[in-house]
DSSP file (Angstrom, degrees, kcal/mol; ACC not computed):
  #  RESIDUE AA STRUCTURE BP1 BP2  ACC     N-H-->O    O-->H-N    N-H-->O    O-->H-N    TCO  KAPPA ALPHA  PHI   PSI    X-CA   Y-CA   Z-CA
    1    1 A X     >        0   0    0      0, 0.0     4,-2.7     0, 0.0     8,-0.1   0.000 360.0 360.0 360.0 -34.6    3.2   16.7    3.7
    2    2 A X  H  >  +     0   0    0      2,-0.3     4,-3.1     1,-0.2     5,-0.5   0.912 360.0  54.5 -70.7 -48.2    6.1   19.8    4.1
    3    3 A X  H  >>S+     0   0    0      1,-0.2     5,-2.3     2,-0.2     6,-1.2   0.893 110.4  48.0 -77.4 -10.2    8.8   16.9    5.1
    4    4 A X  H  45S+     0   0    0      4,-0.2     3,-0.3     3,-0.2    -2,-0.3   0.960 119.2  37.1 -85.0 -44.6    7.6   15.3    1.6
    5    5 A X  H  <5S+     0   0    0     -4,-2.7    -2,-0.2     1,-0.2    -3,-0.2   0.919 113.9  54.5 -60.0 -32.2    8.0   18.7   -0.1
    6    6 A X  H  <5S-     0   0    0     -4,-3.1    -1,-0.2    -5,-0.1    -2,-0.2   0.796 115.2-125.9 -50.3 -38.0   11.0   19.4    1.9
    7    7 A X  T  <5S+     0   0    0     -4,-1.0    -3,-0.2    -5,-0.5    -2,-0.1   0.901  83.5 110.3  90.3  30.8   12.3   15.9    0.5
    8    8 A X  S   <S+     0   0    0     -5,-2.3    32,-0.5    -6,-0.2     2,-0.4   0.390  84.6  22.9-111.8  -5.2   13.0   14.3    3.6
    9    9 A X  E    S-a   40   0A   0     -6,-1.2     2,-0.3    30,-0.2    32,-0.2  -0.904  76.8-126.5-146.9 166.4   10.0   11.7    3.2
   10   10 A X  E     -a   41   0A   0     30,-1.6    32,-2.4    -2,-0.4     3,-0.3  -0.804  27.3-114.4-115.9 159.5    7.9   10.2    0.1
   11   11 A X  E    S+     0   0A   0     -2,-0.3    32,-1.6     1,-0.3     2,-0.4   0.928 106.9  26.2 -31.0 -66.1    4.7    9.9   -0.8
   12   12 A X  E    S+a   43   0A   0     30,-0.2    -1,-0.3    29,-0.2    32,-0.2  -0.955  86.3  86.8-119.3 104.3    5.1    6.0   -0.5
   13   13 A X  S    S-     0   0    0     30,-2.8     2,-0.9    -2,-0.4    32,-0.2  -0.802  80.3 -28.3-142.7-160.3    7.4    4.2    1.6
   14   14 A X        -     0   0    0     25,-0.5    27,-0.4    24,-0.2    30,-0.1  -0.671  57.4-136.6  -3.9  63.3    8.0    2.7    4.9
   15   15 A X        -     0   0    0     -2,-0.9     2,-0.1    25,-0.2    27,-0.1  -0.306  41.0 -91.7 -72.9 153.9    6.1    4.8    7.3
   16   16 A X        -     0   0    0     25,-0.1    -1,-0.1     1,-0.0     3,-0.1  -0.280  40.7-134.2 -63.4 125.6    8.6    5.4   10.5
   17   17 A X        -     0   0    0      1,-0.1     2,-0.7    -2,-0.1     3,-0.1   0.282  32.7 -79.4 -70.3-161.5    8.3    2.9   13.1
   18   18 A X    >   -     0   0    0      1,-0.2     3,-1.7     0, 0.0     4,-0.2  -0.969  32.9-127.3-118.7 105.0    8.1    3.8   16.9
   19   19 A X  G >> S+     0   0    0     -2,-0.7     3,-2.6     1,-0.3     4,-0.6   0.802 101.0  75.4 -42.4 -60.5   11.5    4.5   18.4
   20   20 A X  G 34 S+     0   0    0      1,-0.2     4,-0.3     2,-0.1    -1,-0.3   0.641 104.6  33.2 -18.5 -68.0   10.5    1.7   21.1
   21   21 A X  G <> S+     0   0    0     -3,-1.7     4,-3.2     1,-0.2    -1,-0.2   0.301  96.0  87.1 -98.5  -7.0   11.0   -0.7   19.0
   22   22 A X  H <>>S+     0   0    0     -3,-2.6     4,-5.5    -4,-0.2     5,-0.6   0.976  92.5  40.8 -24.5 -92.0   13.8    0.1   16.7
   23   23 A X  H  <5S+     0   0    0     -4,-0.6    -1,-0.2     2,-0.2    -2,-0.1   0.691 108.5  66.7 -58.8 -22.4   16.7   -0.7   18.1
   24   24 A X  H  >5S+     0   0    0     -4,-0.3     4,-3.0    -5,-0.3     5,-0.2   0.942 106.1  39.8 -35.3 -85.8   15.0   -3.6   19.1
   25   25 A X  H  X5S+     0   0    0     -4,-3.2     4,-1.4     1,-0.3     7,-0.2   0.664 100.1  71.7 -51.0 -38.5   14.6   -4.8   15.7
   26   26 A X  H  <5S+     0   0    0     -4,-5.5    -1,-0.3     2,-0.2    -3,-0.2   0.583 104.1  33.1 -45.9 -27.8   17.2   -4.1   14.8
   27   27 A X  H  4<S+     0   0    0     -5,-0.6    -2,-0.2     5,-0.1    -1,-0.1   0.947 120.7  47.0 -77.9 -54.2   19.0   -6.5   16.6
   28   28 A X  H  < S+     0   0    0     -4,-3.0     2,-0.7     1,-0.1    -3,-0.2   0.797 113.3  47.5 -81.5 -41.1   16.4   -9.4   16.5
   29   29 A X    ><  -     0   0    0     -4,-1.4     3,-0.7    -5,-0.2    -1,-0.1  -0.940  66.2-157.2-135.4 106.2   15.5   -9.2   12.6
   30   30 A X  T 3  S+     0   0    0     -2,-0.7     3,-0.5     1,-0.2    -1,-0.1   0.603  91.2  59.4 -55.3 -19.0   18.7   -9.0   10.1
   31   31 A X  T >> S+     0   0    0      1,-0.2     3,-3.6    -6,-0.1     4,-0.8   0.747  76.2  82.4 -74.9 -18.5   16.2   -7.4    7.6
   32   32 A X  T <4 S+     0   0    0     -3,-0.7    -1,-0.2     1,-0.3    -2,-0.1   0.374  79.3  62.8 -86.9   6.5   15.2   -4.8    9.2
   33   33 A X  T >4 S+     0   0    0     -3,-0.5     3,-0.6     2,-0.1    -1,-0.3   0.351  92.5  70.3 -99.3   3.2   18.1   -2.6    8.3
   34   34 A X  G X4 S+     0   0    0     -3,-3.6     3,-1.8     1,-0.3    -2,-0.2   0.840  92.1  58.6 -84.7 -21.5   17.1   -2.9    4.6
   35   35 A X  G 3< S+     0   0    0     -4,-0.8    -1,-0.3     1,-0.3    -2,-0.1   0.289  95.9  61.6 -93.3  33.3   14.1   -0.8    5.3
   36   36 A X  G <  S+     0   0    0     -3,-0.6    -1,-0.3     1,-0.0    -2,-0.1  -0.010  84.7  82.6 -78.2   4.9   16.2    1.9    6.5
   37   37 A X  S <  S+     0   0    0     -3,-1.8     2,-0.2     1,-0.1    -2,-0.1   0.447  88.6  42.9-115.3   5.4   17.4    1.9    3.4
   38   38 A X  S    S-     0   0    0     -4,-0.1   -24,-0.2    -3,-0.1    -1,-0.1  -0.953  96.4 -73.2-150.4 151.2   14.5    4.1    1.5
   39   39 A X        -     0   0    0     -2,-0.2   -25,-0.5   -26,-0.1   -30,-0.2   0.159  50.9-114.2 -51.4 148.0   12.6    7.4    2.3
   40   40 A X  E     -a    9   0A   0    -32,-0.5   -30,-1.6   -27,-0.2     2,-0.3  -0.286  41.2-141.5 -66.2 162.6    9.8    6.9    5.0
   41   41 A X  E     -a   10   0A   0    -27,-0.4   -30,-0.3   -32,-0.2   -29,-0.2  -0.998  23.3-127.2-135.1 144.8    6.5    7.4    3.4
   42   42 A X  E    S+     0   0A   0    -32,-2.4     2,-0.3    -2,-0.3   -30,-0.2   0.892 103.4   6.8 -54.9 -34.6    3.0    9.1    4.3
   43   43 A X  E    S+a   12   0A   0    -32,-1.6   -30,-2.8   -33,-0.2     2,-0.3  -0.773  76.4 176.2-125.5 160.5    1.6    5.8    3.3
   44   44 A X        -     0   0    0     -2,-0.3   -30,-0.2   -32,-0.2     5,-0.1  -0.921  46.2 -84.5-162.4-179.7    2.7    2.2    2.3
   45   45 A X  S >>>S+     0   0    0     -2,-0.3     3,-5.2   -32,-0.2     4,-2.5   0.993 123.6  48.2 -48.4 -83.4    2.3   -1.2    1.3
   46   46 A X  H 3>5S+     0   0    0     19,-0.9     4,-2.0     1,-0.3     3,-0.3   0.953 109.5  51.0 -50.2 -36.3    2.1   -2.2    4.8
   47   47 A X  H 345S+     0   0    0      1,-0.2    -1,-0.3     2,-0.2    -2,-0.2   0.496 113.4  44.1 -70.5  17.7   -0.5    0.5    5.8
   48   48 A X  H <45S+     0   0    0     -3,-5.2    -1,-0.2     3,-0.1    -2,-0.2   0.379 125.7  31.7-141.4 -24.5   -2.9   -0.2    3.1
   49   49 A X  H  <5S+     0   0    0     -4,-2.5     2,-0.3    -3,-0.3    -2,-0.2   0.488 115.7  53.6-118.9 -12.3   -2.7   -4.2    3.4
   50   50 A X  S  <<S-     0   0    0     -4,-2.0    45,-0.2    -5,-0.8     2,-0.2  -0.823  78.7-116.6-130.2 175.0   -2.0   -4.7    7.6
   51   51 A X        -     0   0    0     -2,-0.3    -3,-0.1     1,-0.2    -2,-0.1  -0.542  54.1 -59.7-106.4 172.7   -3.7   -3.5   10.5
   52   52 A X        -     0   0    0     -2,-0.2     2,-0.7     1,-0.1    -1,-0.2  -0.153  51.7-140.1 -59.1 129.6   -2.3   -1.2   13.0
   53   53 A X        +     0   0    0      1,-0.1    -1,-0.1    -3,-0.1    -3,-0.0  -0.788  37.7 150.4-113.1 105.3    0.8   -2.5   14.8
   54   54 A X        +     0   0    0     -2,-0.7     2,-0.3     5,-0.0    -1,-0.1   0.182  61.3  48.6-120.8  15.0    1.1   -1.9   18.4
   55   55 A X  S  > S-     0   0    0      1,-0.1     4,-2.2   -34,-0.0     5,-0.3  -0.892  92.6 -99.9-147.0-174.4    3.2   -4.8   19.9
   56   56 A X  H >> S+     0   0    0     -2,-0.3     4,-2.6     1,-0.3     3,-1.5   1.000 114.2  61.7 -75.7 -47.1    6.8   -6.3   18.3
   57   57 A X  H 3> S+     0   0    0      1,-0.3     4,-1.4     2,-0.2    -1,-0.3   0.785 107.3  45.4 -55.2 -21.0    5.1   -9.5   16.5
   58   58 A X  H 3> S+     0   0    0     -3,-0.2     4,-0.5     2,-0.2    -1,-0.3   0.456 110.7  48.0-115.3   5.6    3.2   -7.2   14.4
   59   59 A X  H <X S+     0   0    0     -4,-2.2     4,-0.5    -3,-1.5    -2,-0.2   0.582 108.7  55.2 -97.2  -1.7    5.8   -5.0   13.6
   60   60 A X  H  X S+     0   0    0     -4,-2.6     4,-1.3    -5,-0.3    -2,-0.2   0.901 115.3  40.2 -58.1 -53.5    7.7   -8.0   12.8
   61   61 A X  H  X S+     0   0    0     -4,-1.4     4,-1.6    -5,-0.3     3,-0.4   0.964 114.6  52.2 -58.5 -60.2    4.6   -8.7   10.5
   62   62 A X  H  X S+     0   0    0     -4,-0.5     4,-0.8     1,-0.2     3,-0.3   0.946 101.5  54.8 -26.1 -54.6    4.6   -5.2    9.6
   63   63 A X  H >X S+     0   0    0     -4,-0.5     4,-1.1     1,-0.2     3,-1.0   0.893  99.9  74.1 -62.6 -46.0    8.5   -5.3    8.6
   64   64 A X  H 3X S+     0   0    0     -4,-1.3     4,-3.0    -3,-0.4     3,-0.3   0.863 105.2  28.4 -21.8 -73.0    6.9   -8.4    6.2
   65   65 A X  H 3< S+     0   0    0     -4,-1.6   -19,-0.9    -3,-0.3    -1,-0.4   0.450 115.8  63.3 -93.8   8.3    5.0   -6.0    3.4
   66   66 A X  H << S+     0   0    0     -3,-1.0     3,-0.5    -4,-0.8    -1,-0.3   0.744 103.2  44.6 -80.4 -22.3    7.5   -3.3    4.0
   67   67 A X  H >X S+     0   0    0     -4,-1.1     4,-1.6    -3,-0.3     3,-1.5   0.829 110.9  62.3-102.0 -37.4   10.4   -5.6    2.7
   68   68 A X  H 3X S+     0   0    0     -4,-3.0     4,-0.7     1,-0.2    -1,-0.2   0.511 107.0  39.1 -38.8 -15.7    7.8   -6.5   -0.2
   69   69 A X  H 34 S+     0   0    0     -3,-0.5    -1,-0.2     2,-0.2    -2,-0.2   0.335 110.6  58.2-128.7  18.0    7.6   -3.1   -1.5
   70   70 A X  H X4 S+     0   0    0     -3,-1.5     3,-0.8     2,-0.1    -2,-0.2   0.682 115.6  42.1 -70.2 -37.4   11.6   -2.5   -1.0
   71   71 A X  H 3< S+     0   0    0     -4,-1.6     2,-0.7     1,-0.2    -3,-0.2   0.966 126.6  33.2 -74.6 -69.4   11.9   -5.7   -3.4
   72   72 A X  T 3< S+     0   0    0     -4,-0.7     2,-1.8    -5,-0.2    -1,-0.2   0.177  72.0 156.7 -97.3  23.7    9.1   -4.4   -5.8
   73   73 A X    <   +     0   0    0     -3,-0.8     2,-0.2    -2,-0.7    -1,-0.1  -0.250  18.2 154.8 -49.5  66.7    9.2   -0.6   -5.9
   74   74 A X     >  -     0   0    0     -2,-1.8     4,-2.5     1,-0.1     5,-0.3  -0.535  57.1-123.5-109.1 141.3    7.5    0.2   -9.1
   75   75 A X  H  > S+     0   0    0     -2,-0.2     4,-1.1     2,-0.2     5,-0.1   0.968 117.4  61.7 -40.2 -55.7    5.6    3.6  -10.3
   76   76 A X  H >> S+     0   0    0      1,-0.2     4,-3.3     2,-0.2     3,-0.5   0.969 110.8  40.5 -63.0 -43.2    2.5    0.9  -11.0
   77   77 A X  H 3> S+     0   0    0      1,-0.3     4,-1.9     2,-0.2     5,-0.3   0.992 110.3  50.4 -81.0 -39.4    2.5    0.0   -6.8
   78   78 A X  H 3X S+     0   0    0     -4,-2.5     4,-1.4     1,-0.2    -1,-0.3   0.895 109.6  51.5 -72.8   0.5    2.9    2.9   -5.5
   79   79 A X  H <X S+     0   0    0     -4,-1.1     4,-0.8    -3,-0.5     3,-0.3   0.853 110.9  55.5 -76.5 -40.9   -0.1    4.2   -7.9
   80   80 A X  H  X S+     0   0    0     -4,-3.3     4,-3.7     2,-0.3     5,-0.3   0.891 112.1  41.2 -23.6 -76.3   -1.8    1.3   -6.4
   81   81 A X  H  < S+     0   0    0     -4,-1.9     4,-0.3    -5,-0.4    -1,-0.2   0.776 104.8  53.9 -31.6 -60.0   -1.1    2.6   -3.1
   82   82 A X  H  X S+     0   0    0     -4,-1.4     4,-1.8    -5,-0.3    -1,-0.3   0.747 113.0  51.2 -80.3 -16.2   -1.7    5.8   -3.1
   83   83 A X  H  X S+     0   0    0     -4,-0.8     4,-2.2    -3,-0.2    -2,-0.2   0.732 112.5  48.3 -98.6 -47.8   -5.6    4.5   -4.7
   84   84 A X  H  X S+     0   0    0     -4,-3.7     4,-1.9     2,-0.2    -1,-0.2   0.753 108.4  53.1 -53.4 -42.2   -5.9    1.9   -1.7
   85   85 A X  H  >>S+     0   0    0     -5,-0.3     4,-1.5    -4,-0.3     5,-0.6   0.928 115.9  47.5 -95.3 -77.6   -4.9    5.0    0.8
   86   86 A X  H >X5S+     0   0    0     -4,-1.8     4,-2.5     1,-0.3     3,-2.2   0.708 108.7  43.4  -0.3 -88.0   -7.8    6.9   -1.0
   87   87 A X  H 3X5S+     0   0    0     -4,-2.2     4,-2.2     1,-0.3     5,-0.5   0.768 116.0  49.7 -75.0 -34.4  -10.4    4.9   -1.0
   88   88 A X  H 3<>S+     0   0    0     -4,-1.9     5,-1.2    -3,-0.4     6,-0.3   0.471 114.4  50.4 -83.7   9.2   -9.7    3.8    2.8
   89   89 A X  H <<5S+     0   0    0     -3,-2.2    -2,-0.3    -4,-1.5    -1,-0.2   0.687 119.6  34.3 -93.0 -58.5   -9.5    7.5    3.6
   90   90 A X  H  <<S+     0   0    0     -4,-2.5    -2,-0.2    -5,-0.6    -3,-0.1   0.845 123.2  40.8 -52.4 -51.2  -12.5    8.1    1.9
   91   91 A X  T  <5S-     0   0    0     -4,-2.2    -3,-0.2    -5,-0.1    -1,-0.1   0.694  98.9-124.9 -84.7 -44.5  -14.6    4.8    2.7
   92   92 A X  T   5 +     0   0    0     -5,-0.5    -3,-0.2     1,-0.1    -4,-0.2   0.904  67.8 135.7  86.6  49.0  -13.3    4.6    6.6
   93   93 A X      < +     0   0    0     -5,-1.2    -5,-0.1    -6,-0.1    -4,-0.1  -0.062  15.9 130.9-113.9  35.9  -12.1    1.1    5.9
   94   94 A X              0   0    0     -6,-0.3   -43,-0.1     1,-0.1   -46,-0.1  -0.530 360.0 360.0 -79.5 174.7   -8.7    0.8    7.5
   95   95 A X              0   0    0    -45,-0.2    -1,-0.1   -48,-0.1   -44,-0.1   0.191 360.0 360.0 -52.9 360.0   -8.1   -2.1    9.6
């Protein structure tokens, strides 16, 4: 929460992947430098619609709804978002 007041992170983005696999992906996936291209976030798309990603195909998948909410970055989704992060915060429903 301080790097979001700080302004080095958002609310809603990207959350930052696992160095392991960076540079990785970057090579292998030609998208994958467009989500580098807005602020990491405490929450996101992908953390509110996919389940925890601990091997390269599912941060490939991962990469999936992160490049869906570069393309569609609106006030209404990330109110969306942050309402989803709630309620599975609240509820205990993550993935």
């Amino acid at each position: 929460l301080l790097n979001v007041l700080k302004g080095d992170m958002s609310l809603v983005g990207p959350r930052p992947d696992i160095e392991l696999f960076v540079n990785e992906l970057d090579k292998e996936v030609p998208a994958y430098s467009y989500r580098l291209m807005v602020k990491p976030g405490l929450t996101g798309w992908a953390q509110v619609m996919y389940k925890y990603s601990s091997t390269k195909d599912e941060f490939i998948e991962k990469l999936r709804y992160d490049l869906y909410y570069i393309k569609n970055m609106s006030m209404m989704l990330d109110l969306l978002i942050l309402l989803k992060t709630v309620r599975i915060v609240l509820l205990s429903k993550g993935h």
